[in-house]
MMTF fields as JSON, N, C-alpha, C and O atoms, coordinates in Angstrom:
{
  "mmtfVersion": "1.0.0",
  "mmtfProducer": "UNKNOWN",
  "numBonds": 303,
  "numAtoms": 304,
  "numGroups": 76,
  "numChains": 1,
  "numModels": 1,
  "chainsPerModel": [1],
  "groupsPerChain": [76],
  "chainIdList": ["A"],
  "bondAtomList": [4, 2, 8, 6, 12, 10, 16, 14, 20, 18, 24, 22, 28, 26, 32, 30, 36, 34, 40, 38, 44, 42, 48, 46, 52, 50, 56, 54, 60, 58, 64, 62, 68, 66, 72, 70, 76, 74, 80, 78, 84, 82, 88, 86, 92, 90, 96, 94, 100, 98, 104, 102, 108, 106, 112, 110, 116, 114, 120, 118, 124, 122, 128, 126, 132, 130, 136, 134, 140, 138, 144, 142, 148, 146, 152, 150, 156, 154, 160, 158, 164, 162, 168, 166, 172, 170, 176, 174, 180, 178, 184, 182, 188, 186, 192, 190, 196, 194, 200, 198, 204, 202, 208, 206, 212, 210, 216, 214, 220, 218, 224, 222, 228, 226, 232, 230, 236, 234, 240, 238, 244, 242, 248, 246, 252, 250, 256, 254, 260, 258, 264, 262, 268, 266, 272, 270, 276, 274, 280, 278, 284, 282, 288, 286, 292, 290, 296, 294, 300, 298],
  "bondOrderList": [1, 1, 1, 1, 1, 1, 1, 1, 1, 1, 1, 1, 1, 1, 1, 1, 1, 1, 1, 1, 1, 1, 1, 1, 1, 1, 1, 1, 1, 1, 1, 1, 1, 1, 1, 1, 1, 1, 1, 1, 1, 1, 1, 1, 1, 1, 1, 1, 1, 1, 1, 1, 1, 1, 1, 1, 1, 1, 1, 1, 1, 1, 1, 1, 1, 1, 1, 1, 1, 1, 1, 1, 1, 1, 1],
  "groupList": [{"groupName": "UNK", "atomNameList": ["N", "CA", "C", "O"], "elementList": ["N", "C", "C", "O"], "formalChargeList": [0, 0, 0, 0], "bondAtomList": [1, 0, 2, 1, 3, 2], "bondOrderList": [1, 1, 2], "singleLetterCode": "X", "chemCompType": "L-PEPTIDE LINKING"}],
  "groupTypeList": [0, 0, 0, 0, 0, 0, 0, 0, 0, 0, 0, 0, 0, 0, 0, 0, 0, 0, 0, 0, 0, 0, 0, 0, 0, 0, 0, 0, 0, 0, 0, 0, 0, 0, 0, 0, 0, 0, 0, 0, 0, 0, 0, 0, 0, 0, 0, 0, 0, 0, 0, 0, 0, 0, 0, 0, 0, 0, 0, 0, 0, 0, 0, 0, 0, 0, 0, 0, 0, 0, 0, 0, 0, 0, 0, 0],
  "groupIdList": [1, 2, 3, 4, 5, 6, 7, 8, 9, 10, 11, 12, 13, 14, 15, 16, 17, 18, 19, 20, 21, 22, 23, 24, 25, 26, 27, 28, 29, 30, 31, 32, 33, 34, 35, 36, 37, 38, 39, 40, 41, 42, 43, 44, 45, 46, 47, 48, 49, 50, 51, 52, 53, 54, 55, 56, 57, 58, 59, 60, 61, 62, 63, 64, 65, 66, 67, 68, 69, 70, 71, 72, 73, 74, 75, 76],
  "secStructList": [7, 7, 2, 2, 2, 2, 2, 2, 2, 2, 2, 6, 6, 1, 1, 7, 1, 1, 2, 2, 2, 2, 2, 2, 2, 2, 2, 2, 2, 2, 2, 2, 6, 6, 6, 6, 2, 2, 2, 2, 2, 2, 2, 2, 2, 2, 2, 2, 2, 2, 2, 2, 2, 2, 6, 6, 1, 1, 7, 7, 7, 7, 7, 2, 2, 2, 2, 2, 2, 2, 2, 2, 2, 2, 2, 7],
  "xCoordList": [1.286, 1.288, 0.648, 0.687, -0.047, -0.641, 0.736, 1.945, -0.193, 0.784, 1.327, 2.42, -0.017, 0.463, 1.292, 1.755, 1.531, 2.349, 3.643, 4.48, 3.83, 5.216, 5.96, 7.151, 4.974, 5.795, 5.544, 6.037, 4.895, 5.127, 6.732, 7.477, 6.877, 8.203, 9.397, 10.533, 9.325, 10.285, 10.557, 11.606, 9.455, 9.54, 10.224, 11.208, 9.563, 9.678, 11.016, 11.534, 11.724, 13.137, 14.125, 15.252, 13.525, 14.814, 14.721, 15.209, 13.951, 13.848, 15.146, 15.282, 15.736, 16.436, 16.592, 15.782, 17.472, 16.946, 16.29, 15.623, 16.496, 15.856, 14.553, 13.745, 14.368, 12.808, 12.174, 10.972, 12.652, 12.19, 12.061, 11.346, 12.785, 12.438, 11.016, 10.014, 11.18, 9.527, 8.859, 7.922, 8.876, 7.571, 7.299, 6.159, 8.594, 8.246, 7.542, 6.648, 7.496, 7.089, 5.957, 5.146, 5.499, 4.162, 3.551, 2.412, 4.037, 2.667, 2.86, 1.997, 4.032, 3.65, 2.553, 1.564, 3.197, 1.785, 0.234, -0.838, 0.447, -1.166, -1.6, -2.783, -0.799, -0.999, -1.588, -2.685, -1.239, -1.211, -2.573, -3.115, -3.32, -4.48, -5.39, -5.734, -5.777, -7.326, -6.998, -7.856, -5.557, -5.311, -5.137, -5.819, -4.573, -5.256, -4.861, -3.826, -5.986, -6.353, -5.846, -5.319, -5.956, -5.181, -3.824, -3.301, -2.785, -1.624, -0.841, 0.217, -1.223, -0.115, -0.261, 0.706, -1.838, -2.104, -1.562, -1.396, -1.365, -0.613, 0.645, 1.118, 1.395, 2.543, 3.141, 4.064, 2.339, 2.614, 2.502, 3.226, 1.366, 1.378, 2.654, 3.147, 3.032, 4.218, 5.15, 5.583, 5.351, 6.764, 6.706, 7.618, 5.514, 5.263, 5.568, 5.926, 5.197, 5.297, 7.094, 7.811, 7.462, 9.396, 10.154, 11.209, 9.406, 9.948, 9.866, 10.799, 8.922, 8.511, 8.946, 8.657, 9.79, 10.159, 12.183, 12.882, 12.481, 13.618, 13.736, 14.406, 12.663, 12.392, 12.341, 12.574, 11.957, 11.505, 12.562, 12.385, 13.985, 14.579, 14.643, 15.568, 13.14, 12.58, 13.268, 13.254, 13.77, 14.741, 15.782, 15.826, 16.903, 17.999, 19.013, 19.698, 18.879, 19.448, 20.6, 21.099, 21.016, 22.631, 23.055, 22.472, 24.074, 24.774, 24.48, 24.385, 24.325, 24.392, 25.158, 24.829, 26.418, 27.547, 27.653, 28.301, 27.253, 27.403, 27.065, 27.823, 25.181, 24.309, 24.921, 24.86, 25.573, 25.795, 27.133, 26.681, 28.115, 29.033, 28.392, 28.784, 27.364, 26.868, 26.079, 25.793, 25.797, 24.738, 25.538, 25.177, 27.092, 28.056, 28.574, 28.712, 29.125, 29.356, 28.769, 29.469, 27.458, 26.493, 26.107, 25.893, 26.052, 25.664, 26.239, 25.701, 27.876, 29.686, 29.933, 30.94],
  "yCoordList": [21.261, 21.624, 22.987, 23.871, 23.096, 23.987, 25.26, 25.039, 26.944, 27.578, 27.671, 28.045, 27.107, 26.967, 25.601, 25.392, 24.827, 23.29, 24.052, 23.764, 24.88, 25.412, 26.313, 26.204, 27.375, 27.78, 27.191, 27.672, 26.367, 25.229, 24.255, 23.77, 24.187, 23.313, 24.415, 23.963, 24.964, 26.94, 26.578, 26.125, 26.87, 27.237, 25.919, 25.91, 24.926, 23.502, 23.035, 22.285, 23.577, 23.429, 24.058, 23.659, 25.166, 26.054, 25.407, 25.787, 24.415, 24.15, 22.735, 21.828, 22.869, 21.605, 20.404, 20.06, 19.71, 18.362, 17.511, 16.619, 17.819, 17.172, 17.401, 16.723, 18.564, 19.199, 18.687, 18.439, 18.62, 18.154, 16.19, 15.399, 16.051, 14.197, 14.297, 14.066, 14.77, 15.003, 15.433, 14.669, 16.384, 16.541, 15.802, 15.624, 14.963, 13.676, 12.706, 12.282, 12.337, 11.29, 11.597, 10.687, 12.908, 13.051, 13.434, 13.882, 13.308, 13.186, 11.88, 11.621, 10.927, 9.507, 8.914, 8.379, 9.262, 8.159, 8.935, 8.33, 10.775, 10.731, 10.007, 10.077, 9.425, 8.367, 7.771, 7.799, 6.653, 5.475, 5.411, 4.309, 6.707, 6.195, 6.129, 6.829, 4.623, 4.047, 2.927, 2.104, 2.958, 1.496, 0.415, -0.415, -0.094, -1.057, -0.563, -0.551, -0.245, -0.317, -1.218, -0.903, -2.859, -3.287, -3.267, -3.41, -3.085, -3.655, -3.051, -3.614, -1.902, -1.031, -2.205, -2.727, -2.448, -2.946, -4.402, -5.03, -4.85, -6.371, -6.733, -7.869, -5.266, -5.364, -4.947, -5.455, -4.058, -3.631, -5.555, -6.118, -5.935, -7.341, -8.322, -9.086, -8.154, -9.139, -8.797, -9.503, -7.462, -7.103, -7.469, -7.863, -7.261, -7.297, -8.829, -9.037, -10.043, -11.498, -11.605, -12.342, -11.119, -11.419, -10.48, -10.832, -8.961, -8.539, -9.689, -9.85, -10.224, -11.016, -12.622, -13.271, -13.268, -13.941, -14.222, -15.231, -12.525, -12.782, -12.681, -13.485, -11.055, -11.263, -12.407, -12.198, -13.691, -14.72, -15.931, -17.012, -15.604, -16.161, -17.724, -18.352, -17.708, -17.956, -18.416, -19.55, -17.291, -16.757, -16.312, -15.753, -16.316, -15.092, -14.405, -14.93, -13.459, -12.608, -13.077, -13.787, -12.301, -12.474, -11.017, -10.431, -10.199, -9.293, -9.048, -9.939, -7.628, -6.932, -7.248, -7.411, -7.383, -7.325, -8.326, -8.238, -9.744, -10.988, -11.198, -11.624, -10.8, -10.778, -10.21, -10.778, -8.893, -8.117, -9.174, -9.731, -9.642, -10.352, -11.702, -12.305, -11.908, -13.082, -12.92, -13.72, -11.781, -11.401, -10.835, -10.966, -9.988, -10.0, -10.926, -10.662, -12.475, -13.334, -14.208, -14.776, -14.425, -14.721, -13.959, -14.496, -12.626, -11.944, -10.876, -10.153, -10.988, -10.294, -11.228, -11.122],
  "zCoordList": [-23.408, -22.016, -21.842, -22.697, -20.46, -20.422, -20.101, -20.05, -19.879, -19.109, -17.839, -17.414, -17.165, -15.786, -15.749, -14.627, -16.495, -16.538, -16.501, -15.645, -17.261, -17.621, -16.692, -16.399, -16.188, -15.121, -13.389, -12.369, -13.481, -12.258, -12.815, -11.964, -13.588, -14.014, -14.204, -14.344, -14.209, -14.305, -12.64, -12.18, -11.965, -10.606, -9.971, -9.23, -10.379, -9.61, -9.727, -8.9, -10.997, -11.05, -10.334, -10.04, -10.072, -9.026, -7.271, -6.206, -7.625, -5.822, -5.66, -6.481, -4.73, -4.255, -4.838, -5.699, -4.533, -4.824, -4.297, -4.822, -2.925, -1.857, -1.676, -1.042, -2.367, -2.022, -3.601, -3.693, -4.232, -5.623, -5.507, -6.122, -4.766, -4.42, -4.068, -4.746, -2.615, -1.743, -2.639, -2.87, -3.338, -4.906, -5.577, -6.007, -5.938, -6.98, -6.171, -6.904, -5.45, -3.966, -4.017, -4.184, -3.9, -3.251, -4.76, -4.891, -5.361, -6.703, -7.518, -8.358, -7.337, -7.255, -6.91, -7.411, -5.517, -4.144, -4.572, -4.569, -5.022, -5.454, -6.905, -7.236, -7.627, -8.729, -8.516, -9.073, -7.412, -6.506, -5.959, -5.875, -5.494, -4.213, -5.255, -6.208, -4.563, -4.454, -5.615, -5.936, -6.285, -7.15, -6.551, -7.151, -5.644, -4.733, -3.152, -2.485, -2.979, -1.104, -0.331, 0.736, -0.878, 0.125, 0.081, 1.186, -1.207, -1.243, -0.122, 0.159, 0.624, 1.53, 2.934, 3.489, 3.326, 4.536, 4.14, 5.185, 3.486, 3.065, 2.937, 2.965, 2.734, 2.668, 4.558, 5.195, 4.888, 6.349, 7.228, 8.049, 6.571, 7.466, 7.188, 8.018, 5.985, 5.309, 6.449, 7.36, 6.141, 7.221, 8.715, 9.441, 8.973, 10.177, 10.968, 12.128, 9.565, 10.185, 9.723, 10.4, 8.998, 9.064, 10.075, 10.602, 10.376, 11.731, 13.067, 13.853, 13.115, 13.829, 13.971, 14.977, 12.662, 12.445, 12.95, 13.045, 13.176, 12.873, 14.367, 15.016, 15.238, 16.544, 17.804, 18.994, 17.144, 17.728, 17.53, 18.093, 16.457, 16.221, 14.627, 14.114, 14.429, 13.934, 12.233, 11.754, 11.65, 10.873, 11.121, 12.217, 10.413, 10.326, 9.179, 8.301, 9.44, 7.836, 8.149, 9.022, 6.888, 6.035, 5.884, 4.973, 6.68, 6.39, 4.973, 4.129, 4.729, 3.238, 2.333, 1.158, 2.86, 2.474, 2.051, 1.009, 2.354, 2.038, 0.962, 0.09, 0.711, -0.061, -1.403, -2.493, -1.117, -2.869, -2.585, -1.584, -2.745, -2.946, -3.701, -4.7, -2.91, -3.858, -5.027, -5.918, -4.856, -6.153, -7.687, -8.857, -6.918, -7.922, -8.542, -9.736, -8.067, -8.159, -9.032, -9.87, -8.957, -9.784, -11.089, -12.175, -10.815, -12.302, -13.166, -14.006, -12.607, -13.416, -14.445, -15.145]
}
């Protein structure tokens, strides 16, 4: 590691946790750009047709609560 690696990680440690999430976040997502371009606009459309699905009646969820009960149930 370089020196500046080291005291960016000195410094980067005394900050929050909350503020250290948003750091981790935002040098993730700069991982991320330009590995695929479309997957964000594809996933925005996915949501967009089950927002739209549940809107229209179309579909309908299952309480959270239901869901982890069944998912405990299945894999305890």
């Amino acid at each position: 590691m370089t020196e500046v690696t080291d005291e960016l990680k000195t410094r980067l440690s005394q900050l929050s946790a909350r503020e250290r999430a948003e750091l981790a976040h935002f040098l993730l997502r700069s991982l991320e750009e330009g590995a695929d371009a479309g997957t964000e606009s594809a996933w925005d459309a996915e949501l967009a047709r089950r927002m739209d699905e549940i809107e229209t009646g179309t579909v309908f969820g299952e309480p959270a609560e239901k869901v982890f009960v069944e998912l405990r149930e299945k894999y305890s």
